[in-house]
C-alpha positions as a Markdown table, in Angstrom:
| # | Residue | x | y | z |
|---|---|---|---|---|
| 1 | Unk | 0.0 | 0.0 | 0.0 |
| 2 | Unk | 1.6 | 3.3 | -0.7 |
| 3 | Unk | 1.1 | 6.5 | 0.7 |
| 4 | Unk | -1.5 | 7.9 | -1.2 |
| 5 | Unk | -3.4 | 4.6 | -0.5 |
| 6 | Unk | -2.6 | 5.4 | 3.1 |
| 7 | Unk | -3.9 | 9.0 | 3.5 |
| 8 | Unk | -7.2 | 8.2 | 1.9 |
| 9 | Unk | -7.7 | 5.6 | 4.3 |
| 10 | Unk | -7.1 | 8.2 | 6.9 |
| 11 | Unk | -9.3 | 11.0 | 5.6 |
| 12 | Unk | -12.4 | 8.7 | 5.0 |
| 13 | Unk | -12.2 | 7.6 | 8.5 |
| 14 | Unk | -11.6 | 10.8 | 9.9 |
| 15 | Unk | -14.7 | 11.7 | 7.6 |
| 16 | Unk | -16.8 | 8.8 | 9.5 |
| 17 | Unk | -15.6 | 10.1 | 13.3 |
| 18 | Unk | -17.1 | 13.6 | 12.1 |
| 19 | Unk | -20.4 | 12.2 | 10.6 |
| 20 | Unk | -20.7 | 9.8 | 14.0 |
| 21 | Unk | -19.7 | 12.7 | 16.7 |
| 22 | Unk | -22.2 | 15.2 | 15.1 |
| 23 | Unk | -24.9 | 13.1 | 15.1 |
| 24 | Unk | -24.3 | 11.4 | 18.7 |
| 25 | Unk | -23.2 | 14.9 | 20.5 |
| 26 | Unk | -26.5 | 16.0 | 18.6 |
| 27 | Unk | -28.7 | 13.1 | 20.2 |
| 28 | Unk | -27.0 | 13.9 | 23.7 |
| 29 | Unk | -27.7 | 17.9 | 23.8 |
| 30 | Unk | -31.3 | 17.1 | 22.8 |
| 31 | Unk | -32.6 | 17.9 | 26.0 |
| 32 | Unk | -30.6 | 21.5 | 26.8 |
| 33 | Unk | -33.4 | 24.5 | 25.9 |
| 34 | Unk | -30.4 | 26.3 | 24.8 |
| 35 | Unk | -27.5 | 25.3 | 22.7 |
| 36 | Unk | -25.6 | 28.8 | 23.4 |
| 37 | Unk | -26.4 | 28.8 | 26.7 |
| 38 | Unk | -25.0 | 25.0 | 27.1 |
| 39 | Unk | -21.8 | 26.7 | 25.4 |
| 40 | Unk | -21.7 | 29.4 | 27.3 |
| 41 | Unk | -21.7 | 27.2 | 30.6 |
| 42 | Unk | -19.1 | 25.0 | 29.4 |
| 43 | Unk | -16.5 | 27.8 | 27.8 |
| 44 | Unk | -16.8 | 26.3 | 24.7 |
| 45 | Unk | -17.4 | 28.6 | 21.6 |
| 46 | Unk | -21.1 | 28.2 | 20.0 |
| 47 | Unk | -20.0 | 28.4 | 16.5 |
| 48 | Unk | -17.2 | 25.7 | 17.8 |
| 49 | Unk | -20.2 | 22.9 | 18.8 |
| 50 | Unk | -22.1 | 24.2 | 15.4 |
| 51 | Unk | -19.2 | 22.9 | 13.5 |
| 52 | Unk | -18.9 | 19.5 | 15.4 |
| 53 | Unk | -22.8 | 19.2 | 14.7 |
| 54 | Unk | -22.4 | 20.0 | 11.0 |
| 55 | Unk | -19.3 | 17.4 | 11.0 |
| 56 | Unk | -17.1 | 20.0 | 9.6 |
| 57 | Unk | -14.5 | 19.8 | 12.5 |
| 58 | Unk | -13.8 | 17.1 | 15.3 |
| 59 | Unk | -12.7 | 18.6 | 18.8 |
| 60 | Unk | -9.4 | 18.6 | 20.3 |
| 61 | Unk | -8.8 | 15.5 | 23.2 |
| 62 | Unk | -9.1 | 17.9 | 26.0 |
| 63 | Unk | -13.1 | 18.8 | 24.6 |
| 64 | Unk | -13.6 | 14.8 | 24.0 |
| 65 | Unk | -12.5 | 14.4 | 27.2 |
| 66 | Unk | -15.0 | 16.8 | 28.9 |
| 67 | Unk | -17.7 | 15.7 | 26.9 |
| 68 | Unk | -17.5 | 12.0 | 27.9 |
| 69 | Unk | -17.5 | 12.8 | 31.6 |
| 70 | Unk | -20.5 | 15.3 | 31.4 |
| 71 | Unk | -22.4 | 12.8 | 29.4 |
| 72 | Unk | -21.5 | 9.8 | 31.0 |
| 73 | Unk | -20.1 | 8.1 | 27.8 |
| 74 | Unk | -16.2 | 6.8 | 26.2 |
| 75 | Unk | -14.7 | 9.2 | 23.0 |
| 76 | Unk | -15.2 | 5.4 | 21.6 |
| 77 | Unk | -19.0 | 6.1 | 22.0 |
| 78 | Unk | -18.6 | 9.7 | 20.7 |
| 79 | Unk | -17.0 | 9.1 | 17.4 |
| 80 | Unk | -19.1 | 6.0 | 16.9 |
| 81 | Unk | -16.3 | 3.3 | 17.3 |
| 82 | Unk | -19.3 | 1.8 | 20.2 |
| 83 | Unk | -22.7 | 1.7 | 20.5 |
């Protein structure tokens, strides 16, 4: 396999983490009244948590971290690797 074989490997399951996260981090803030204010409680920037929704961006480790503990779930859970 060469290297070109390799990347696109990478960037189709990078593609599937972002497409998994947005729709399981959208299932879990399902029952906050308020995306922004959810945002605003947890420093994290609203347009930041509209990307991860739209699957345009992935957080760093130090968000998937923080998510998992406040909704009781792994980063394997979060990017879809477990039900």
């Amino acid at each position: 396999m060469n290297n070109i074989d390799m990347i696109k490997i990478c960037e189709e399951a990078i593609q599937r983490y972002k497409s998994a996260f947005g729709d399981r981090l959208q299932e879990l803030l399902i029952n906050e009244k308020s995306l922004l204010q959810w945002c605003n409680k947890h420093n994290i920037p609203h347009a930041t948590v509209t990307n991860w929704i739209n699957k345009r961006s992935l957080p760093s480790i130090e968000y998937f971290v923080e998510l998992a503990k406040e909704f009781g779930v792994t980063i394997d859970y979060l990017i879809g690797l477990e039900d």
